[in-house]
PAZAPA-4460 file (N, C-alpha, C; in steps of 0.05 Angstrom, whole numbers, plus 32768, in hexadecimal, padded with zeros to 4 digits):
% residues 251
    n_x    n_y    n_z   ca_x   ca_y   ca_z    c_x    c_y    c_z   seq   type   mol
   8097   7F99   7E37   807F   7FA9   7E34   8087   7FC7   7E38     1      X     A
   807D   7FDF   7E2B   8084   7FF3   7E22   806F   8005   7E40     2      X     A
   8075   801C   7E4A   806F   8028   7E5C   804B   8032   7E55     3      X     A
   803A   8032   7E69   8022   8037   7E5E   8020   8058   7E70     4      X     A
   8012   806E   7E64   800E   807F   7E6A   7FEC   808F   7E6C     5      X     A
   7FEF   808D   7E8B   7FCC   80A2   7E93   7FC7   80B2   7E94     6      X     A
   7FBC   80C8   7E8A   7FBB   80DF   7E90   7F95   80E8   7EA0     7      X     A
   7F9E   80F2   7EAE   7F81   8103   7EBC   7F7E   8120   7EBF     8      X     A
   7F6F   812B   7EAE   7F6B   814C   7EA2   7F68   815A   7EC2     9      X     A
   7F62   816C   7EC3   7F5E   8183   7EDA   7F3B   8182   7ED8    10      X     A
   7F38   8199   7EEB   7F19   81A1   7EF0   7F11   81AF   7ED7    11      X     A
   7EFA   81B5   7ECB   7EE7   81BB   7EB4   7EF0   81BA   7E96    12      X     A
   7F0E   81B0   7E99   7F1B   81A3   7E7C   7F13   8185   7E78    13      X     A
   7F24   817C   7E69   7F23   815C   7E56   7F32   8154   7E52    14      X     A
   7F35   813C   7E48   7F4E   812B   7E3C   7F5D   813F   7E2D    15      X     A
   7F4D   8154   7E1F   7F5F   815F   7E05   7F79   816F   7E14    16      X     A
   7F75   8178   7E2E   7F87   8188   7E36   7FA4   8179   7E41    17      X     A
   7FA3   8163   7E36   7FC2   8150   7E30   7FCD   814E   7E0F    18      X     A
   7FBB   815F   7E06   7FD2   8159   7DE5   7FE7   815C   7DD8    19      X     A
   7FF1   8173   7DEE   8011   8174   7DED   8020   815B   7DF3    20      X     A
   8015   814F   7E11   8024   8137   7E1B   8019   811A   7E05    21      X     A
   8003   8118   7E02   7FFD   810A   7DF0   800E   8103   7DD5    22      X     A
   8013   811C   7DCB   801D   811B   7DA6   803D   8119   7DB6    23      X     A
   8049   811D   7DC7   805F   811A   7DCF   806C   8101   7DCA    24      X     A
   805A   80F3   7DE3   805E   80DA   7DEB   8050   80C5   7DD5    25      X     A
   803A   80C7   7DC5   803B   80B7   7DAA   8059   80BD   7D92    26      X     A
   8061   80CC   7D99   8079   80D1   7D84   8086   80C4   7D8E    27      X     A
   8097   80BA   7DA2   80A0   80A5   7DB4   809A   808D   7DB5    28      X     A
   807D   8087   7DB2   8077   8063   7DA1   806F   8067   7DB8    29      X     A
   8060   8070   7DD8   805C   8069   7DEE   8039   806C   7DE3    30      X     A
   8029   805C   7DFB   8012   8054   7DFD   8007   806A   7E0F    31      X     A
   7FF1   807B   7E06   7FE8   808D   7E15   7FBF   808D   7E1F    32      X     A
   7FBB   808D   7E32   7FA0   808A   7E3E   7F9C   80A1   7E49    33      X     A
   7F96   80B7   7E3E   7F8D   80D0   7E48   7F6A   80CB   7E48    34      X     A
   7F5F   80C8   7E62   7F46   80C9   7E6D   7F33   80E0   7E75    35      X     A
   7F1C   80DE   7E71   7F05   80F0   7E71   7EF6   80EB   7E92    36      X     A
   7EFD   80F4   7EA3   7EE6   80F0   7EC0   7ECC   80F5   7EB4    37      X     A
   7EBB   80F0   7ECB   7E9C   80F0   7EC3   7E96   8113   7EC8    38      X     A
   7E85   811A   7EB4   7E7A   8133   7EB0   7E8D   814C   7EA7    39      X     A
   7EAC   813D   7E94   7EB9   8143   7E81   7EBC   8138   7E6E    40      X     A
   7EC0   8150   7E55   7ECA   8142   7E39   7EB3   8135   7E2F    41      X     A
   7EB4   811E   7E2C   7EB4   8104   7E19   7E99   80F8   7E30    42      X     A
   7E9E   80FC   7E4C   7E89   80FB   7E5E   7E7D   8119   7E65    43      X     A
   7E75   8123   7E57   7E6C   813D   7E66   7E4F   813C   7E6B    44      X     A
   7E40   8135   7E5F   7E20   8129   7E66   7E20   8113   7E7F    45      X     A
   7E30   810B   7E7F   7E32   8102   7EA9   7E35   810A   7EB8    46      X     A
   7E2A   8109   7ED5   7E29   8115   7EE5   7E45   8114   7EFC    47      X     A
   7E4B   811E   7F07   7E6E   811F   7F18   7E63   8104   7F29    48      X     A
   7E75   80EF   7F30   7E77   80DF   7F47   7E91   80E2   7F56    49      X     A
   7EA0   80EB   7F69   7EB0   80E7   7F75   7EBB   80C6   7F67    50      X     A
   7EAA   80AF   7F70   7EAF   8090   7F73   7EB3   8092   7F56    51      X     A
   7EA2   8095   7F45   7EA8   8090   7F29   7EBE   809E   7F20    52      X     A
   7EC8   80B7   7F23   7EEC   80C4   7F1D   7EFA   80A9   7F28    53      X     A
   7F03   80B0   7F3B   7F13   8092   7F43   7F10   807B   7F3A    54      X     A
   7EF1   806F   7F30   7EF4   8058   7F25   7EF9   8067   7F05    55      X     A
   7EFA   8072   7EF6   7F02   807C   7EE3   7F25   8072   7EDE    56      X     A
   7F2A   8083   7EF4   7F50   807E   7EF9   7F59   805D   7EF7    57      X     A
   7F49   8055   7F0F   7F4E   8033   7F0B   7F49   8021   7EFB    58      X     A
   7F3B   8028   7EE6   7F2E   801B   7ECD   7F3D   801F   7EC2    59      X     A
   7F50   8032   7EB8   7F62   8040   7EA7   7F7A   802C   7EAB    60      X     A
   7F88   8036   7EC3   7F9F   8031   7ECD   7FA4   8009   7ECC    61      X     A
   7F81   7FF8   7ECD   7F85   7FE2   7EDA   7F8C   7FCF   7EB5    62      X     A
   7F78   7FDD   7EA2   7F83   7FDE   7E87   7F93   7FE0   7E7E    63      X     A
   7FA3   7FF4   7E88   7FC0   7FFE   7E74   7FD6   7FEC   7E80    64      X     A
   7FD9   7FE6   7E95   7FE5   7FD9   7EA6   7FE9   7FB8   7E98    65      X     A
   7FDA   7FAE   7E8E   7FD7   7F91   7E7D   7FF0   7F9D   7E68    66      X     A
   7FF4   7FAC   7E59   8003   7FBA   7E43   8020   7FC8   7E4C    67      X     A
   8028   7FC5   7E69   803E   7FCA   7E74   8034   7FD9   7E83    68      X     A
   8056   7FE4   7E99   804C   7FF8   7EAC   8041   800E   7EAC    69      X     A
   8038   8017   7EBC   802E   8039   7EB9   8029   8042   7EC9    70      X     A
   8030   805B   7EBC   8030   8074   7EC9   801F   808B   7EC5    71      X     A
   8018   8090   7EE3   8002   809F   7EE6   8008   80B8   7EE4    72      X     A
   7FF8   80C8   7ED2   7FFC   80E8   7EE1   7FE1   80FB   7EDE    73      X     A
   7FD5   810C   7EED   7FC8   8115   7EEE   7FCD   8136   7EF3    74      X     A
   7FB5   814B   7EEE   7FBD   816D   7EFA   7FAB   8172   7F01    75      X     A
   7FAD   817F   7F1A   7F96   8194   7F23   7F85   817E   7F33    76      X     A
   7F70   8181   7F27   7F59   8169   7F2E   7F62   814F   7F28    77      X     A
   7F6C   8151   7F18   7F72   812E   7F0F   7F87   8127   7F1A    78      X     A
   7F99   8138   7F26   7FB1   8130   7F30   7FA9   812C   7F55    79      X     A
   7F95   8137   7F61   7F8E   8132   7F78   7F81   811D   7F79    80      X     A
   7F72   8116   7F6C   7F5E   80FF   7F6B   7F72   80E3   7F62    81      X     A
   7F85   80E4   7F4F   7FA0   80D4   7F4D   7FB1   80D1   7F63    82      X     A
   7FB3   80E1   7F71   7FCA   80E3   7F89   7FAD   80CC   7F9E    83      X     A
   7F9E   80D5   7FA3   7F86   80CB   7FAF   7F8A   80A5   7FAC    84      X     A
   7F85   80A2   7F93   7F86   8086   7F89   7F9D   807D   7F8C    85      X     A
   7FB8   808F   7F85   7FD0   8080   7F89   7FD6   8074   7FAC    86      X     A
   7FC7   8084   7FBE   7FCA   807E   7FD7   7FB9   8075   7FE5    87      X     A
   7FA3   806B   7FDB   7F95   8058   7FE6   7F8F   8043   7FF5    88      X     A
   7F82   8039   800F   7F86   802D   801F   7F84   8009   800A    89      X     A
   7F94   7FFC   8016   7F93   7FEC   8015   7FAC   7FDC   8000    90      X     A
   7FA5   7FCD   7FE5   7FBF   7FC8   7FCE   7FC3   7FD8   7FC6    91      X     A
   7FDD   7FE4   7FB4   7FE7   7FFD   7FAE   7FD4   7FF6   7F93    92      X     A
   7FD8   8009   7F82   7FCB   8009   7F5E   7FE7   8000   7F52    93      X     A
   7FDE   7FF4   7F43   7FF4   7FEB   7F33   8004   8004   7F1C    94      X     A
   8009   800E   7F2A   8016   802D   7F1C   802E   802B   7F2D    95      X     A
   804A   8028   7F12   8063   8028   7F11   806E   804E   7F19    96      X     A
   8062   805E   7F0F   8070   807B   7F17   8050   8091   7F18    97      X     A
   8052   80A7   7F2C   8045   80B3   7F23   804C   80CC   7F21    98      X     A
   803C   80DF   7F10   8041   8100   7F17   802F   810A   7F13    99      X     A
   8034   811C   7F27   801A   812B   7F34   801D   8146   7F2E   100      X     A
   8013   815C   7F16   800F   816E   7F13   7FFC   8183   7F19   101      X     A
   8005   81A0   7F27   7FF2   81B1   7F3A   7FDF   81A6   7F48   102      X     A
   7FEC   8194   7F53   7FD4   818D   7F69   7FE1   818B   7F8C   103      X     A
   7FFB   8199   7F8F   8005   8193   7FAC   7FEF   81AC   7FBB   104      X     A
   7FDB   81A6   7FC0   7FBC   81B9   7FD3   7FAD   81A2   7FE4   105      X     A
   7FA3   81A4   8001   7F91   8198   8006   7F75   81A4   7FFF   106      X     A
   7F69   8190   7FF5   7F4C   819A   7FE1   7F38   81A5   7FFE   107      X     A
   7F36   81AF   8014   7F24   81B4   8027   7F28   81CB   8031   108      X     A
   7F17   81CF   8045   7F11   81EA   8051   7F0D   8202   8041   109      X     A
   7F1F   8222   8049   7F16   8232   8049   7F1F   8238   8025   110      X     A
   7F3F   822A   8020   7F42   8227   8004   7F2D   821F   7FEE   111      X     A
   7F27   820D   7FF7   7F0F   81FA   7FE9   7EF6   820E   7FE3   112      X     A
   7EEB   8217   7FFF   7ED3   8224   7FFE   7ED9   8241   7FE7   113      X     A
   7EF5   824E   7FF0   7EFC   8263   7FDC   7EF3   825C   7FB3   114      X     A
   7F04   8245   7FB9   7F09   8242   7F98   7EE8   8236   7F94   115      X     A
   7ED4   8228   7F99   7EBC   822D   7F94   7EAD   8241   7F8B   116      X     A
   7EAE   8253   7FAA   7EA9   826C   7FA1   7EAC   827B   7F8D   117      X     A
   7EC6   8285   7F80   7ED6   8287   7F70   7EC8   8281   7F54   118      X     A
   7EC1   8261   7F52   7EB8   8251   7F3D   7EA0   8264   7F37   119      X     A
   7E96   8253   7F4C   7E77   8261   7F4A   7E74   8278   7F3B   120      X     A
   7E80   8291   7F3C   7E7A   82B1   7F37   7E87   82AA   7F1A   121      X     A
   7E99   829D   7F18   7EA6   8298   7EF4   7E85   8290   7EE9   122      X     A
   7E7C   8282   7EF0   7E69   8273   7EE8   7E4F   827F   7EE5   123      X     A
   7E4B   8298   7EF4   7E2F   82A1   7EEF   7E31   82C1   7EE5   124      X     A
   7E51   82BB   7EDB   7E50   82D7   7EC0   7E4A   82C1   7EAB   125      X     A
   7E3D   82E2   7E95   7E3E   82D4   7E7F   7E48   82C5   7E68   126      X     A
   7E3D   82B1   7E63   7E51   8299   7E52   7E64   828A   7E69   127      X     A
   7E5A   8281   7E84   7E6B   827A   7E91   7E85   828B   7E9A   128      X     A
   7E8D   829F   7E97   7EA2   82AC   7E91   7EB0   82A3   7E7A   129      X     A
   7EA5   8295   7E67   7EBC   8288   7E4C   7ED2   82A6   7E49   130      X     A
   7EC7   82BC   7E4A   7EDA   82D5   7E34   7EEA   82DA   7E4C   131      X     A
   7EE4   82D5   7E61   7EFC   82D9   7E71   7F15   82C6   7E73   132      X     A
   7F0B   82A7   7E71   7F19   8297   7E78   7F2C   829B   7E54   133      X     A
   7F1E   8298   7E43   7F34   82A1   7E23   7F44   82B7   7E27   134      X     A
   7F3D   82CE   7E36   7F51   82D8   7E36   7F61   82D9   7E45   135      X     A
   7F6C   82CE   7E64   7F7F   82C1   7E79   7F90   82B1   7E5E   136      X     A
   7F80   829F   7E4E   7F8D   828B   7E43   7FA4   8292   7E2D   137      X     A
   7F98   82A1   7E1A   7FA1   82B1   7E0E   7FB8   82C4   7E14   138      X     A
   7FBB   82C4   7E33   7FD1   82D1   7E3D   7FE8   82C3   7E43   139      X     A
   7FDD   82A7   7E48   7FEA   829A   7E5A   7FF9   8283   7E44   140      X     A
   7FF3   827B   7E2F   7FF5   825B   7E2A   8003   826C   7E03   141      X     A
   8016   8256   7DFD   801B   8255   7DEB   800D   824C   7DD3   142      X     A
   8014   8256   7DBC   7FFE   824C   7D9D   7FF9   8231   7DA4   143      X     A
   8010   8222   7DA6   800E   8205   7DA2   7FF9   81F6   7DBA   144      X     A
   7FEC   81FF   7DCC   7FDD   81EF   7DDE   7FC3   8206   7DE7   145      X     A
   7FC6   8215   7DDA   7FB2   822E   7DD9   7F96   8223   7DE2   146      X     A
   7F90   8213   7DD4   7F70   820D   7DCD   7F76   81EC   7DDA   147      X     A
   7F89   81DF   7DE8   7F85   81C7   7DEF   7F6C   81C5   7E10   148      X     A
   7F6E   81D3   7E1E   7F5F   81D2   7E31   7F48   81CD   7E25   149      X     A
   7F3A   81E4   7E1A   7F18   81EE   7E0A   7F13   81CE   7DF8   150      X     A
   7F1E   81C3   7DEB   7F1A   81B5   7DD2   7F0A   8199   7DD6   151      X     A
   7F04   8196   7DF3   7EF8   8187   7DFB   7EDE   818E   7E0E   152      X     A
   7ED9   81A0   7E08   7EC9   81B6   7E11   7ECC   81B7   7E2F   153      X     A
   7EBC   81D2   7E40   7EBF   81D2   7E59   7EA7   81C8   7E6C   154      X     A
   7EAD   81BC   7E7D   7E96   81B4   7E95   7E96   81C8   7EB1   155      X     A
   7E7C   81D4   7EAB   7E78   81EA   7EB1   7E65   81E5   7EC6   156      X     A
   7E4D   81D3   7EC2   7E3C   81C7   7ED7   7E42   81B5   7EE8   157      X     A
   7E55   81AA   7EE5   7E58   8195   7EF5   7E7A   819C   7F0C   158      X     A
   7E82   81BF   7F04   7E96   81BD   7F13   7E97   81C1   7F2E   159      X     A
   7E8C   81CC   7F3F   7E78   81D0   7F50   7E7B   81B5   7F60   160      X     A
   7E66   81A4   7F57   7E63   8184   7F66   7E82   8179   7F66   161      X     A
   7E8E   8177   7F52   7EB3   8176   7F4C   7EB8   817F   7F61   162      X     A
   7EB7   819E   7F6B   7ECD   81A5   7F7F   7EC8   819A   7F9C   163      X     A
   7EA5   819A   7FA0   7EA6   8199   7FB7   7EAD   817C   7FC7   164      X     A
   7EA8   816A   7FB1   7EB5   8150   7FB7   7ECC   8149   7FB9   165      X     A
   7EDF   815D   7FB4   7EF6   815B   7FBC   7EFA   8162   7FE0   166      X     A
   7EE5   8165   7FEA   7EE1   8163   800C   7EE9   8146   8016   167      X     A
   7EDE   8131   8006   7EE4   8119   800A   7EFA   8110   8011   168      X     A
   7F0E   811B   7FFB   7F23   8110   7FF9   7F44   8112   8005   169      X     A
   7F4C   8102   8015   7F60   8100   8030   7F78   80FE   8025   170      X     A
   7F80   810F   801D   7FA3   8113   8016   7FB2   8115   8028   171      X     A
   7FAD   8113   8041   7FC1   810F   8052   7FC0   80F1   805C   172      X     A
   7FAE   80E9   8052   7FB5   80C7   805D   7FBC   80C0   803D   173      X     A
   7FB7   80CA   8030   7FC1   80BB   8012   7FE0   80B8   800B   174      X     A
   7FE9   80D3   801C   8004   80D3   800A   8020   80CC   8021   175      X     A
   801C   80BD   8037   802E   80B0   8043   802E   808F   8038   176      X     A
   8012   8088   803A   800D   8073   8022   8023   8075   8004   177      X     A
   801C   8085   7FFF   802E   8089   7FE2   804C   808B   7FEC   178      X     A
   8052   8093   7FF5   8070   8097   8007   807D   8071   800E   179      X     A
   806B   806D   8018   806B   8052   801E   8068   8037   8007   180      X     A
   8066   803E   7FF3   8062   802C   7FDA   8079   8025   7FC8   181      X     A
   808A   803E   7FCF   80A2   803E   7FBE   809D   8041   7FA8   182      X     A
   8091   8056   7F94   8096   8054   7F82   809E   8077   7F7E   183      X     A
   80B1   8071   7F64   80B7   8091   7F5F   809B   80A2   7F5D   184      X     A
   8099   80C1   7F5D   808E   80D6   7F68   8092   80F0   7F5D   185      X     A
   8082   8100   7F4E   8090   8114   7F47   8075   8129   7F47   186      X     A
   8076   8144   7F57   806C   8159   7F58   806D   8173   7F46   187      X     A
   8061   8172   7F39   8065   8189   7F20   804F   81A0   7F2A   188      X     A
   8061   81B8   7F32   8055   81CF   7F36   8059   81EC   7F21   189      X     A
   804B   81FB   7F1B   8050   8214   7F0A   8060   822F   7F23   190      X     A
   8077   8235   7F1B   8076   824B   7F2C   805E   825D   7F39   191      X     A
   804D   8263   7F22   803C   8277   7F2F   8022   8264   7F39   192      X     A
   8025   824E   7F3D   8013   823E   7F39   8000   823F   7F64   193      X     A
   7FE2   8244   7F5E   7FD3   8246   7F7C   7FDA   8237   7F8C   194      X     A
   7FD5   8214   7F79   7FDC   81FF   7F8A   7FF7   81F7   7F91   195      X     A
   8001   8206   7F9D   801A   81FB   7F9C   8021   8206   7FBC   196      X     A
   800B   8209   7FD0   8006   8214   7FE5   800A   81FE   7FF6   197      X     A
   8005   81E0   7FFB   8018   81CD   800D   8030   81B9   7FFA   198      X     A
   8039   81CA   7FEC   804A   81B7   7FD6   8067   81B2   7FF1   199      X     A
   8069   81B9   8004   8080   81B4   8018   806E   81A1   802D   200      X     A
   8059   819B   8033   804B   818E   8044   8047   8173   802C   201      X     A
   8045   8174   800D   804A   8160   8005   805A   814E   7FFA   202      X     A
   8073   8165   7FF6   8091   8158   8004   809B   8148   8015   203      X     A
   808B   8153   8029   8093   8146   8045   8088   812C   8046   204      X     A
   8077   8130   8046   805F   8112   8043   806D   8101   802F   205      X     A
   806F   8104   8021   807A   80F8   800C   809B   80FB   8001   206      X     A
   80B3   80F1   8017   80CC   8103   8011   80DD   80F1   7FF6   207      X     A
   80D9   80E4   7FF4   80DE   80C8   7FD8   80CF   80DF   7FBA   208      X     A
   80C6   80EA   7FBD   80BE   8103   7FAB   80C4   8117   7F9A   209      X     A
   80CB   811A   7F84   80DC   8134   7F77   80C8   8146   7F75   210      X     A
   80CF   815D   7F79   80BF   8178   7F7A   80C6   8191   7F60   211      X     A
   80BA   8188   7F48   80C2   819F   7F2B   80B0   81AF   7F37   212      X     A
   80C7   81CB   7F2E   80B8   81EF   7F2E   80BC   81F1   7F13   213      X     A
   80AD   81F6   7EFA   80AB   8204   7EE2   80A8   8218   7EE2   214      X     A
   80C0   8229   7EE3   80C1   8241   7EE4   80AF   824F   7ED5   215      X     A
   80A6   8266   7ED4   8093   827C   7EC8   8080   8266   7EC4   216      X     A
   806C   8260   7ED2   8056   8252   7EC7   803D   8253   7ED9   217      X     A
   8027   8253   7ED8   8011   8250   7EE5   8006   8238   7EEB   218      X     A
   7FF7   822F   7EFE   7FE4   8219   7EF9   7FE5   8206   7EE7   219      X     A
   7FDE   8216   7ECF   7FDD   8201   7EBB   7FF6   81F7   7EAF   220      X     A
   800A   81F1   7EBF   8021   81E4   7EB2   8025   81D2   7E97   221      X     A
   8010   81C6   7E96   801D   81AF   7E79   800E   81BD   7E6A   222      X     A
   8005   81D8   7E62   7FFE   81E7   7E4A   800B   81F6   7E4B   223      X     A
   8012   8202   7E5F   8021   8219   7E57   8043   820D   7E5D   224      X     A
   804D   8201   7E61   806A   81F2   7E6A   8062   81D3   7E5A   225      X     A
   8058   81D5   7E49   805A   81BE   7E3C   8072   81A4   7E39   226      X     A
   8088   81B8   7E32   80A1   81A6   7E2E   80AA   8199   7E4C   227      X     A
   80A9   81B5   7E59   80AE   81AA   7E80   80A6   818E   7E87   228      X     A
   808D   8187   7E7C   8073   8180   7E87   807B   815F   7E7B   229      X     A
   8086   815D   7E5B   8090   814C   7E51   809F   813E   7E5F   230      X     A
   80BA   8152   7E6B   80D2   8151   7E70   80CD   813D   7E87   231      X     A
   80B7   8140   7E8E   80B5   812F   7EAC   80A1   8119   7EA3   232      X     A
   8098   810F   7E97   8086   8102   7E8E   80A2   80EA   7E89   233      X     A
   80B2   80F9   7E75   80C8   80E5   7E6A   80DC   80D6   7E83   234      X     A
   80E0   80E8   7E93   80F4   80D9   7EAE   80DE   80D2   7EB5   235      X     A
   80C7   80D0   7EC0   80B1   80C1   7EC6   80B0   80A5   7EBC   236      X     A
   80B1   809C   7EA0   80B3   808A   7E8A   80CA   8079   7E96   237      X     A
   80E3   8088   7E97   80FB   807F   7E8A   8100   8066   7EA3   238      X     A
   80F2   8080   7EC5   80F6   806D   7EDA   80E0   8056   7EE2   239      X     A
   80C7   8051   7EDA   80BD   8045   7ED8   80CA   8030   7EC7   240      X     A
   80CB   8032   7EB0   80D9   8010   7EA6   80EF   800D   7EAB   241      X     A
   80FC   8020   7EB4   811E   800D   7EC3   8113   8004   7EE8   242      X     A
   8103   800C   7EF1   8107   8001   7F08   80EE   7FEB   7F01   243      X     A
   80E2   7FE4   7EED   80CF   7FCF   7EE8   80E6   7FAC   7EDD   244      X     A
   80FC   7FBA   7ECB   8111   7FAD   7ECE   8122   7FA8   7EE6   245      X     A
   8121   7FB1   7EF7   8128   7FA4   7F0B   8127   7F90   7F19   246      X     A
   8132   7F83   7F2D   8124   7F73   7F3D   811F   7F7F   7F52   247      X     A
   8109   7F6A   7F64   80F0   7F82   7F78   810D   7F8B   7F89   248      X     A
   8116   7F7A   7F93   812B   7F87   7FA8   8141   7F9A   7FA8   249      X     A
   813B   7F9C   7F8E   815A   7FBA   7F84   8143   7FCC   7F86   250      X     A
   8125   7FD1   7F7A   8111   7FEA   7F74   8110   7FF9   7F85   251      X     A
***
């Protein structure tokens, strides 16, 4: 059975903002499940559930998994709420590798309350800030993934309820759990990237872990470091089905 692949978008993007990794990894013959959380994309007329994201992930993952192993990866939002599920109390998820893109941040306190804030004031210029956020983008991101964020349009109302429910969520009991599961691990950060403010606290937690810096890059790593972004997706792949060939006691 051939490697199955999850993807989970960031905060007020969509599935579309994997089409780099997507058209990649279909050129490869691999099986790709890039998912829409509730009150994005494809769900954007729903309302945010904390419970429903996560059951989102596990619906995904419990599917693709019948079709071989897989591997999880998520950014930003999707990669916290993935790290969340991968460490979960109780049976592990049946996820062979994961990687976790811009998301080494604990989602709480005074950070949290900032980037709200933050949101908020994007949000009550006009057009949402759209002409601001096109032109960061436009600075930032190459022809080829230019318009992948937008193309699934943005969730604008529902980001708000998104962040603050990230109060819920316990990454410091999640990711000794994950530490403890044995499975490979990989942290994808942008040099210039915000979150990347306990990326040594989730090292530590997690020392079975590889830690990518993509040089010159922001936040948005797999649009603007697309190939990077690949590059780890593919050792992601490669080690997932050789240690699925294994036997349990060599993995």
């Amino acid at each position: 059975m051939s490697a199955q692949i999850v993807l989970v978008h960031g905060i007020r993007t969509s599935a579309t903002m994997w089409r780099a990794q997507v058209a990649h990894l279909q050129q490869r013959g691999l099986a790709v499940h890039a998912i829409d959380l509730p009150g994005h994309g494809s769900r954007i007329d729903e309302t945010w559930s904390l419970e429903e994201a996560i059951a989102s992930i596990d619906r995904a993952v419990v599917r693709a998994v019948e079709q071989g192993p897989v591997v999880l990866a998520g950014h930003s939002l999707g990669g916290l709420l993935s790290t969340s599920y991968v460490g979960r109390r109780g049976s592990a998820p049946p996820v062979a590798a994961f990687v976790a893109f811009s998301c080494t941040a604990l989602p709480r306190g005074a950070g949290l309350r900032a980037y709200r804030l933050m949101a908020r004031g994007f949000n009550r210029l006009p057009g949402g800030g759209r002409w601001l956020i096109d032109r960061a983008l436009d600075l930032q991101l190459p022809d080829e993934t230019r318009f992948d964020l937008a193309a699934g349009g943005y969730s604008l109302t529902q980001e708000d309820r998104a962040l603050a429910s990230l109060g819920e969520v316990d990454l410091l009991r999640a990711l000794p759990r994950i530490q403890a599961r044995n499975m490979p691990v990989w942290f994808v950060n942008g040099e210039w990237d915000q979150l990347r403010v306990n990326e040594r606290l989730f090292t530590r937690l997690v020392p079975r872990a590889e830690l990518v810096l993509a040089r010159r890059s922001t936040h948005l790593v797999t649009v603007m470091r697309p190939r990077v972004a690949n590059a780890v997706l593919d050792l992601a792949i490669a080690t997932a089905t050789a240690r699925v060939a294994l036997p349990s006691a060599e993995r």
